[in-house]
N, CA and C atoms as an extended XYZ file, in Angstrom:
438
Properties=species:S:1:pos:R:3:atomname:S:1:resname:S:1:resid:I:1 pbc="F F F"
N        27.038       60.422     -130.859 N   UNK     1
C        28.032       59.403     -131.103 CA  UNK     1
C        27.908       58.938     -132.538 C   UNK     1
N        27.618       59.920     -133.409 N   UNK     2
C        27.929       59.503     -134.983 CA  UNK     2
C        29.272       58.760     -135.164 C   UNK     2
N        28.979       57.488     -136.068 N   UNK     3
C        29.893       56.783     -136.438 CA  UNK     3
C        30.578       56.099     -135.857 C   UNK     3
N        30.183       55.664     -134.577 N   UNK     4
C        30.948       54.676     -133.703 CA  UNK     4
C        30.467       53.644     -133.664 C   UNK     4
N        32.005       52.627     -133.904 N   UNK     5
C        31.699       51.082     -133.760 CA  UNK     5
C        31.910       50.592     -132.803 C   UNK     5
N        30.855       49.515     -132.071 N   UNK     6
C        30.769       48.890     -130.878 CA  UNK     6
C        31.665       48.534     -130.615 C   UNK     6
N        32.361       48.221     -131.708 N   UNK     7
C        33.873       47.062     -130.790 CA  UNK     7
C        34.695       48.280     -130.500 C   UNK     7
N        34.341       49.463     -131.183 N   UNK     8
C        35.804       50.155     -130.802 CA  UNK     8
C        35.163       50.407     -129.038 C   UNK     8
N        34.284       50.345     -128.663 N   UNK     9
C        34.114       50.972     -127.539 CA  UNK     9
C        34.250       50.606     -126.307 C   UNK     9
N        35.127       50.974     -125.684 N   UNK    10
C        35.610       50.501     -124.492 CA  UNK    10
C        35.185       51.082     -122.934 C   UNK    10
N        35.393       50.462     -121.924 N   UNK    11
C        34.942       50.866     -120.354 CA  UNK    11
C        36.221       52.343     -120.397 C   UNK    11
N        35.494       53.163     -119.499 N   UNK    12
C        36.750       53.686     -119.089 CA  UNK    12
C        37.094       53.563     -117.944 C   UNK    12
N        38.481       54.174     -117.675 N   UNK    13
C        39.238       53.734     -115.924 CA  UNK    13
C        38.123       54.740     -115.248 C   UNK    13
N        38.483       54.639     -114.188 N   UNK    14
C        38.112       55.632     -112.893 CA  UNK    14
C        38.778       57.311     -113.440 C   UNK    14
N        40.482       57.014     -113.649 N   UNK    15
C        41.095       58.116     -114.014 CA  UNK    15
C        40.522       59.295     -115.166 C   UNK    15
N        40.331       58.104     -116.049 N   UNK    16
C        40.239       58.253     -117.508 CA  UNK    16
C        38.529       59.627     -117.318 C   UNK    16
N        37.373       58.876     -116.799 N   UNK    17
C        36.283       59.048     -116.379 CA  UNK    17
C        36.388       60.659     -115.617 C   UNK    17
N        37.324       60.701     -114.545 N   UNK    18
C        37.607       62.122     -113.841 CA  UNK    18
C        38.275       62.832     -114.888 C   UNK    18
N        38.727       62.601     -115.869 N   UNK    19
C        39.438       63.637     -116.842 CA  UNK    19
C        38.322       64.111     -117.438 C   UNK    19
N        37.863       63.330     -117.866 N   UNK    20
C        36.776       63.400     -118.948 CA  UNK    20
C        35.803       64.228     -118.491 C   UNK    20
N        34.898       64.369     -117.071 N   UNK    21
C        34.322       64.901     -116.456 CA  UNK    21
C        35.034       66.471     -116.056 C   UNK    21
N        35.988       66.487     -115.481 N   UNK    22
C        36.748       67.846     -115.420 CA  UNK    22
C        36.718       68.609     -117.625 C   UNK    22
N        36.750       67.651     -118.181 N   UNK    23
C        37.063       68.699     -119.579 CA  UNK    23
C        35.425       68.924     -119.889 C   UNK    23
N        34.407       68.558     -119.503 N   UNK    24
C        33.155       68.619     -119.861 CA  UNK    24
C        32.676       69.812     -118.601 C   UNK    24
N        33.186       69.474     -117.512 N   UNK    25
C        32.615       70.697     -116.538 CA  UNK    25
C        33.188       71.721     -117.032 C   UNK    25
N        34.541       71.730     -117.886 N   UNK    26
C        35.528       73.345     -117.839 CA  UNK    26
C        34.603       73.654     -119.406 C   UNK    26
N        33.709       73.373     -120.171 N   UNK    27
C        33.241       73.695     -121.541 CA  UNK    27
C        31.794       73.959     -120.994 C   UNK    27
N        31.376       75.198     -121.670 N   UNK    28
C        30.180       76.021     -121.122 CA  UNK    28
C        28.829       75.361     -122.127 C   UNK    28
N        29.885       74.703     -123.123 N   UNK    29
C        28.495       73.894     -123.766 CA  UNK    29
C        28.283       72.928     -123.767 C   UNK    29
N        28.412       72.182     -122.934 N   UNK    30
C        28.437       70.838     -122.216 CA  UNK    30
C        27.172       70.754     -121.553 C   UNK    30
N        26.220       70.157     -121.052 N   UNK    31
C        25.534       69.581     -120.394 CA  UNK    31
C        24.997       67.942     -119.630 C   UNK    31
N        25.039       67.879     -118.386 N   UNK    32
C        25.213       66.801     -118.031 CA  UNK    32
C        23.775       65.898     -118.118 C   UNK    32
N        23.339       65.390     -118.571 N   UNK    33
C        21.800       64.680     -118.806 CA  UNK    33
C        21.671       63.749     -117.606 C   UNK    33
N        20.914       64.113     -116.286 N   UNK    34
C        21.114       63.485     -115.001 CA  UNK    34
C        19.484       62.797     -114.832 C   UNK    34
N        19.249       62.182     -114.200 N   UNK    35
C        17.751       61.140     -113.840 CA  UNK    35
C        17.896       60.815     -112.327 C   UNK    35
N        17.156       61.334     -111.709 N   UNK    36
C        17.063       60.703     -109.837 CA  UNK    36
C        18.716       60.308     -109.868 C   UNK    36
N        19.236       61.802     -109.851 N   UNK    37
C        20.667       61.961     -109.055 CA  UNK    37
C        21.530       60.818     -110.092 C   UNK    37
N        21.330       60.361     -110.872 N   UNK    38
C        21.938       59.542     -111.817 CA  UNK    38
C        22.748       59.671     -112.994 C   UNK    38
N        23.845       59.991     -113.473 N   UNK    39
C        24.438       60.068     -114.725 CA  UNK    39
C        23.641       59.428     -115.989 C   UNK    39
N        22.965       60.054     -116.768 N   UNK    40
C        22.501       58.834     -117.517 CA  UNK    40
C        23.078       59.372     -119.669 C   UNK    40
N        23.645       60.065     -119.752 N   UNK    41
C        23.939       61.173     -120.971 CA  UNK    41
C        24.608       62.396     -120.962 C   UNK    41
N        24.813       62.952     -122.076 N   UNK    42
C        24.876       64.368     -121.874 CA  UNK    42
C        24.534       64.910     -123.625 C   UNK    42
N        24.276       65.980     -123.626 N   UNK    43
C        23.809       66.854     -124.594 CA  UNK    43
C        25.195       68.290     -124.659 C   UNK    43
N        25.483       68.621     -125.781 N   UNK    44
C        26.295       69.329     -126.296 CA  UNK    44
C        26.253       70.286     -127.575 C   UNK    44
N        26.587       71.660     -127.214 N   UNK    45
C        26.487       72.560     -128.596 CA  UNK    45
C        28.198       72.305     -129.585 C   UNK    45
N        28.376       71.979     -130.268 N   UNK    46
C        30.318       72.176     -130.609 CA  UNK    46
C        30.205       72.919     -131.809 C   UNK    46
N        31.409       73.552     -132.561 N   UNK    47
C        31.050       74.366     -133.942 CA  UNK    47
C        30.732       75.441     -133.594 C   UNK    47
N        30.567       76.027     -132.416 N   UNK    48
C        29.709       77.266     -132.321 CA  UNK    48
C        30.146       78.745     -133.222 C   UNK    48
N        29.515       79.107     -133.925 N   UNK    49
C        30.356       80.440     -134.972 CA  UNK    49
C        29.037       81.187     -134.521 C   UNK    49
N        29.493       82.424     -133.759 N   UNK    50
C        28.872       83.602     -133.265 CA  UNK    50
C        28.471       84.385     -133.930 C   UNK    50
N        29.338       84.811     -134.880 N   UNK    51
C        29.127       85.325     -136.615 CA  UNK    51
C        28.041       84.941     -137.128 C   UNK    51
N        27.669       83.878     -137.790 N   UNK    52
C        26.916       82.980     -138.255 CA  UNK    52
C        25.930       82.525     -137.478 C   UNK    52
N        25.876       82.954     -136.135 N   UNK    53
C        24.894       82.409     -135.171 CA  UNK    53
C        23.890       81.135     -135.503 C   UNK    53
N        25.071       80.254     -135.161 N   UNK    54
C        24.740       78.700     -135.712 CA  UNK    54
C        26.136       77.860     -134.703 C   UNK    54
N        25.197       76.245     -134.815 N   UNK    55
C        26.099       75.644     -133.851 CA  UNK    55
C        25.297       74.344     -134.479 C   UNK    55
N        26.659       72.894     -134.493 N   UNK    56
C        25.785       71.765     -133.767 CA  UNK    56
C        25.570       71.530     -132.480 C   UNK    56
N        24.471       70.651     -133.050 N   UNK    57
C        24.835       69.627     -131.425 CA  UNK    57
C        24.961       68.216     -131.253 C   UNK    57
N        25.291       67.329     -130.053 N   UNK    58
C        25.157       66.094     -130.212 CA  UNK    58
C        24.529       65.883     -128.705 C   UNK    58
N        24.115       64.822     -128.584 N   UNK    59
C        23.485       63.877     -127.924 CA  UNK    59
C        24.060       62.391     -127.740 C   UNK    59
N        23.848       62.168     -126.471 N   UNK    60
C        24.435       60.483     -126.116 CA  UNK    60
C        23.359       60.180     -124.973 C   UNK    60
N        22.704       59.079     -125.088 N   UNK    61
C        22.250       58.899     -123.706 CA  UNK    61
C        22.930       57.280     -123.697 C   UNK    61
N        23.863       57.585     -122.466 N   UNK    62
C        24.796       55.899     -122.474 CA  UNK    62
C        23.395       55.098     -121.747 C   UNK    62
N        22.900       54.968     -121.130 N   UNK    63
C        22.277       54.089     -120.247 CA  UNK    63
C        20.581       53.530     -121.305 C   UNK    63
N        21.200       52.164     -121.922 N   UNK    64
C        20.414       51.612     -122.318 CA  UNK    64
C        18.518       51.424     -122.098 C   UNK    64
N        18.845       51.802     -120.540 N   UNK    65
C        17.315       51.227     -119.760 CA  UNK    65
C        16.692       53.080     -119.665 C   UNK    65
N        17.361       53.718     -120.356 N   UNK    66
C        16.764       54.985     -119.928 CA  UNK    66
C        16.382       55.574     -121.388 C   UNK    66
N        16.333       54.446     -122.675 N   UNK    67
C        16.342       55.357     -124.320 CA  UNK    67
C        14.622       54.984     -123.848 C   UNK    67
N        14.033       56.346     -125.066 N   UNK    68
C        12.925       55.508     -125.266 CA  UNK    68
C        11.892       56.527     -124.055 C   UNK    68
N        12.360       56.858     -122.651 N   UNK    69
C        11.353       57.672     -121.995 CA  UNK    69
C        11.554       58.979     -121.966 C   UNK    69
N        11.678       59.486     -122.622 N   UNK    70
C        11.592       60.875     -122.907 CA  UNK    70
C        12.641       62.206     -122.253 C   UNK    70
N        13.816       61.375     -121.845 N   UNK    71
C        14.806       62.165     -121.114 CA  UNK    71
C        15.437       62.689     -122.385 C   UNK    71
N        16.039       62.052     -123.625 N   UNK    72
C        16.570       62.692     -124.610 CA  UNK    72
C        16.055       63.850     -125.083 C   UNK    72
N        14.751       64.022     -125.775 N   UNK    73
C        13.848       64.782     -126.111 CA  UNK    73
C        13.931       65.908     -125.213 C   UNK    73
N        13.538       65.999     -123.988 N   UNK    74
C        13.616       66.925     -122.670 CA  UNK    74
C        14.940       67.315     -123.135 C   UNK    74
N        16.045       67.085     -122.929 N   UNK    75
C        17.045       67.696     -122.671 CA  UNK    75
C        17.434       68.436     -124.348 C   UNK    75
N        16.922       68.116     -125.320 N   UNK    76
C        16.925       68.779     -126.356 CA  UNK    76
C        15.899       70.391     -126.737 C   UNK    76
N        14.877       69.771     -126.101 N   UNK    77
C        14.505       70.720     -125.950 CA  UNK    77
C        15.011       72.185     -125.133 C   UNK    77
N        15.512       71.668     -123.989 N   UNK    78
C        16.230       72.372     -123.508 CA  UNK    78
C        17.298       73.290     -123.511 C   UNK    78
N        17.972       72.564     -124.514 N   UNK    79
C        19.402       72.914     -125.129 CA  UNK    79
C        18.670       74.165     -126.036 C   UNK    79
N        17.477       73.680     -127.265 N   UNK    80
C        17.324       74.443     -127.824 CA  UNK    80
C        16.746       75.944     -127.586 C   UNK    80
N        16.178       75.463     -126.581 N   UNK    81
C        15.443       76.805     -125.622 CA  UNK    81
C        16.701       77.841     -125.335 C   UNK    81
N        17.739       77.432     -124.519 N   UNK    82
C        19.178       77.920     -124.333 CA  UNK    82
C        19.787       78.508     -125.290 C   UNK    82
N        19.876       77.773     -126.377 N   UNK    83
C        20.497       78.100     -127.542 CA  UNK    83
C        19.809       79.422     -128.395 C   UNK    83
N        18.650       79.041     -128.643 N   UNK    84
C        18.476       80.336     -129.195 CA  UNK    84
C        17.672       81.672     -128.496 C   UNK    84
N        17.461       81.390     -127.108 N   UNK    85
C        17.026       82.442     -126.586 CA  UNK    85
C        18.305       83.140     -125.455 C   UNK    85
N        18.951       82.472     -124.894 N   UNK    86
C        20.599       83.223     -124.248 CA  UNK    86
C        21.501       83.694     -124.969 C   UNK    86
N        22.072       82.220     -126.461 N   UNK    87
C        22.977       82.742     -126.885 CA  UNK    87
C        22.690       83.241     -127.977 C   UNK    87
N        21.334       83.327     -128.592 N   UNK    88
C        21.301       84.171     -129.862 CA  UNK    88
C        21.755       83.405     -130.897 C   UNK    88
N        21.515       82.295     -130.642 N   UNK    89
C        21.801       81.532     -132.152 CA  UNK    89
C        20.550       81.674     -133.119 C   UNK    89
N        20.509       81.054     -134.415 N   UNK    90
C        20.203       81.514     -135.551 CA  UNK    90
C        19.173       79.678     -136.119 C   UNK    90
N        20.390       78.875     -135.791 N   UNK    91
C        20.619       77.761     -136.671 CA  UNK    91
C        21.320       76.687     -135.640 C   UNK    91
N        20.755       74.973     -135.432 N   UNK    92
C        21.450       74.545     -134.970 CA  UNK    92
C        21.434       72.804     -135.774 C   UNK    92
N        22.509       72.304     -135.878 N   UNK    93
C        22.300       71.097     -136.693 CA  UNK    93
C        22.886       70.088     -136.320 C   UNK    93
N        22.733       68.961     -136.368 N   UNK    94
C        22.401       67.694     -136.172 CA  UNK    94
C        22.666       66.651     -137.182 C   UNK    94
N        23.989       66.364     -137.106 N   UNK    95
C        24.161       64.540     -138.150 CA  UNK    95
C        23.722       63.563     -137.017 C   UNK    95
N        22.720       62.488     -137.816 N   UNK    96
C        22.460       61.260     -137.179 CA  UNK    96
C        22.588       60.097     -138.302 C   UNK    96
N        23.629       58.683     -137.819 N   UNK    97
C        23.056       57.985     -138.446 CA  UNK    97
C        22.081       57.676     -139.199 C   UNK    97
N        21.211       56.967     -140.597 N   UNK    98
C        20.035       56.767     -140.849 CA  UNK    98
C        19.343       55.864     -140.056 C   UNK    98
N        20.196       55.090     -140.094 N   UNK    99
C        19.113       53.356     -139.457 CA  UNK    99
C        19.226       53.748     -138.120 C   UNK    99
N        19.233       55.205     -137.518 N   UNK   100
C        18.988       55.405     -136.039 CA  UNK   100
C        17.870       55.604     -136.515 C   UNK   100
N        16.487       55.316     -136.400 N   UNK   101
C        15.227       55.467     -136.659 CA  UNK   101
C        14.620       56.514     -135.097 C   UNK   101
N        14.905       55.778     -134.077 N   UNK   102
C        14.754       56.618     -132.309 CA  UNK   102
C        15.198       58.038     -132.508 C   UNK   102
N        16.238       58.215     -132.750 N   UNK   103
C        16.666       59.307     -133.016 CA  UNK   103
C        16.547       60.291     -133.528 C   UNK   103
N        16.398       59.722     -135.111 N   UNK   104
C        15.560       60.690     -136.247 CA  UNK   104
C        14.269       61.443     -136.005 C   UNK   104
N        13.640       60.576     -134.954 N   UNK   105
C        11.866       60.986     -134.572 CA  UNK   105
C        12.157       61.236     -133.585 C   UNK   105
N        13.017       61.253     -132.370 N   UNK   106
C        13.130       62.395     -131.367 CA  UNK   106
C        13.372       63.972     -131.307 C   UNK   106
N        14.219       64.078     -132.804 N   UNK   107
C        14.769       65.519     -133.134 CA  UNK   107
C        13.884       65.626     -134.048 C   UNK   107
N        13.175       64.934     -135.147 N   UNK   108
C        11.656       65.586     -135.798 CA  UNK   108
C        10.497       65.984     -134.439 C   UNK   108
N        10.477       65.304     -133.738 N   UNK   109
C         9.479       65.834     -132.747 CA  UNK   109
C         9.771       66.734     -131.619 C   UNK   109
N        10.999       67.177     -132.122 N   UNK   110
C        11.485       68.425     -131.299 CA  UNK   110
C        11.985       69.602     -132.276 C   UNK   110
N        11.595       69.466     -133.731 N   UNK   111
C        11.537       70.082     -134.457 CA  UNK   111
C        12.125       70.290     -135.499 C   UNK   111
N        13.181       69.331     -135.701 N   UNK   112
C        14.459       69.068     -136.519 CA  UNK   112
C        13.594       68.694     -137.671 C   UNK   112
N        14.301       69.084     -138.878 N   UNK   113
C        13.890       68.705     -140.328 CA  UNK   113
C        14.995       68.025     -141.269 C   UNK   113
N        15.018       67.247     -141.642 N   UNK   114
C        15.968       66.424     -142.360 CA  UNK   114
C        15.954       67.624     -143.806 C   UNK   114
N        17.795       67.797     -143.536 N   UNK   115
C        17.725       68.791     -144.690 CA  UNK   115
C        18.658       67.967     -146.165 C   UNK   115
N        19.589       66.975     -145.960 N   UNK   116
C        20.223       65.936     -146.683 CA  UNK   116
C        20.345       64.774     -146.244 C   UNK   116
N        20.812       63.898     -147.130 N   UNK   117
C        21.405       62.482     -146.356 CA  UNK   117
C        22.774       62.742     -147.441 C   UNK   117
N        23.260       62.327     -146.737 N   UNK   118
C        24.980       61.367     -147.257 CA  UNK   118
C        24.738       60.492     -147.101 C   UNK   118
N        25.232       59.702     -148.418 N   UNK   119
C        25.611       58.451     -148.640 CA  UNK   119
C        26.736       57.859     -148.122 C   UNK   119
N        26.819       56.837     -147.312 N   UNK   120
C        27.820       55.892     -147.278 CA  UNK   120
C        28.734       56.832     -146.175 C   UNK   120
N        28.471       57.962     -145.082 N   UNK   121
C        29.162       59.086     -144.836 CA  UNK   121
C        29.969       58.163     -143.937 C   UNK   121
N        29.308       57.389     -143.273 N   UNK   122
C        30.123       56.372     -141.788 CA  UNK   122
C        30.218       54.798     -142.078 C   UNK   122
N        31.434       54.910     -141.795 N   UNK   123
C        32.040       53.088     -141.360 CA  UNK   123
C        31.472       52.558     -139.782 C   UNK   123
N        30.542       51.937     -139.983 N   UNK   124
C        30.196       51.281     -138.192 CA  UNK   124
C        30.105       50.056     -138.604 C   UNK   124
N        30.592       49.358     -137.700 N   UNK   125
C        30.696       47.810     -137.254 CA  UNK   125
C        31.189       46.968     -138.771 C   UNK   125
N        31.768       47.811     -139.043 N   UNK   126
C        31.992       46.903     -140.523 CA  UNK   126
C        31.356       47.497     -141.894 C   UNK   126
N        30.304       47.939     -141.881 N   UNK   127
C        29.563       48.665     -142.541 CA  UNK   127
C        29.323       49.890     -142.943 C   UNK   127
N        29.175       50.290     -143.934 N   UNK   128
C        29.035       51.414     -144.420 CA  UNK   128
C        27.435       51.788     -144.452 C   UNK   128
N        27.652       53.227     -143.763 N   UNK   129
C        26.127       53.597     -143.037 CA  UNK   129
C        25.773       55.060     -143.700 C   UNK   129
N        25.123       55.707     -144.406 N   UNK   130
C        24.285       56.655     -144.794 CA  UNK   130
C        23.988       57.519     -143.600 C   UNK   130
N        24.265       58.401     -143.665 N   UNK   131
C        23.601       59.701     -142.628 CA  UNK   131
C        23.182       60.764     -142.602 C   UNK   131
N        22.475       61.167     -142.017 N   UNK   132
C        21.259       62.504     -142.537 CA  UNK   132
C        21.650       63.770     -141.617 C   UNK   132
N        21.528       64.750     -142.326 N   UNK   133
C        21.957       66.155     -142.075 CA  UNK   133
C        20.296       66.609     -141.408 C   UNK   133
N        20.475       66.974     -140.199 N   UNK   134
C        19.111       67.390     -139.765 CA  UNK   134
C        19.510       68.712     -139.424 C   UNK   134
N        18.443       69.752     -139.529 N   UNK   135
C        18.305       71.248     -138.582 CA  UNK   135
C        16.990       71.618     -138.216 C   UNK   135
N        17.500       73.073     -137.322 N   UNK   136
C        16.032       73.423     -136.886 CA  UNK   136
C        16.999       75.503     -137.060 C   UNK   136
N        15.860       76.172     -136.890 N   UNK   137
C        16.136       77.385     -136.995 CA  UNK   137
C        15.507       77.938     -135.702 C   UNK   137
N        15.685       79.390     -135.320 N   UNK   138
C        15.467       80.012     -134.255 CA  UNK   138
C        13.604       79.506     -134.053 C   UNK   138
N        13.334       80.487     -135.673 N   UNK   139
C        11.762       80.754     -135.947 CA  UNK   139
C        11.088       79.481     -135.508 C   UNK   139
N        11.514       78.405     -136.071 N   UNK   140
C        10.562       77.154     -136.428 CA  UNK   140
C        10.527       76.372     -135.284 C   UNK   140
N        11.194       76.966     -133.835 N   UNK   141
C        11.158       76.459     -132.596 CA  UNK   141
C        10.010       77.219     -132.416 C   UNK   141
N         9.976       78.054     -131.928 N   UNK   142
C         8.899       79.262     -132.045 CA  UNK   142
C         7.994       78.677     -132.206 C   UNK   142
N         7.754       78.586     -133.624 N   UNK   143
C         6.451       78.426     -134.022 CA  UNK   143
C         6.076       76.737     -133.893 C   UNK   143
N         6.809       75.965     -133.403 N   UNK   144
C         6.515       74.615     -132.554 CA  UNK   144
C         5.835       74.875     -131.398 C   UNK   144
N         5.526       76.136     -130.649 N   UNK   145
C         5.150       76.838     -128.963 CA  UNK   145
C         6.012       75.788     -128.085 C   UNK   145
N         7.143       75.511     -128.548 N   UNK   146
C         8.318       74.417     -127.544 CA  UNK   146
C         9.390       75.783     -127.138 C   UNK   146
């Protein structure tokens, strides 16, 4: 959820919620981030160039009471395991906010390396926010033994 402002963010309907869920089940790079039968996130490859065998990804974990124990991390790992051992990717990357500090050290400790920052890249809550270009490569998972 790079670059989103709180106020823009709204509940969704019931309707809204079943759409949303049907366009995430019909996309093969979607993943649902679940806890004791619970919705709690989801994790995603988008960008994918087969050519280039490279992709981002993003991450959301909506449920406040669940940041912090190690479900994000898990499911990154996961993704990355997927990613470069099924689909043969190469390269996978990652914009995060800066002042996400949680974040930054969940994907360094899953192997991500801060490769730039942009300045000033996002407008949130009023503010103009700096954000960092993170990656990881096939090898350097590897050689994490993750």
């Amino acid at each position: 959820m790079f670059g989103v402002s709180h106020a823009e963010t709204k509940p969704m309907t019931m309707d809204a919620a079943e759409v949303w869920a049907r366009a995430c089940a019909a996309n093969p790079y979607v993943w649902i981030i679940e806890v004791a039968g619970q919705f709690i996130g989801q994790i995603k490859l988008h960008s994918v160039n087969a050519q280039d065998r490279r992709a981002s990804m993003a991450i959301a974990v909506y449920d406040p009471q669940q940041l912090g124990m190690g479900f994000g991390s898990e499911a990154i790992r996961l993704l990355l395991h997927h990613a470069f051992t099924q689909l043969n990717l190469h390269r996978i990357g990652i914009r995060v906010l800066a002042y996400n500090e949680r974040a930054t050290r969940a994907y360094q400790k899953c192997g991500f390396i801060v490769e730039r920052r942009e300045r000033e890249t996002a407008f949130v809550d009023g503010v103009r926010q700096d954000g960092l270009m993170m990656g990881i490569l096939s090898r350097e998972l590897q050689y994490h033994g993750r």
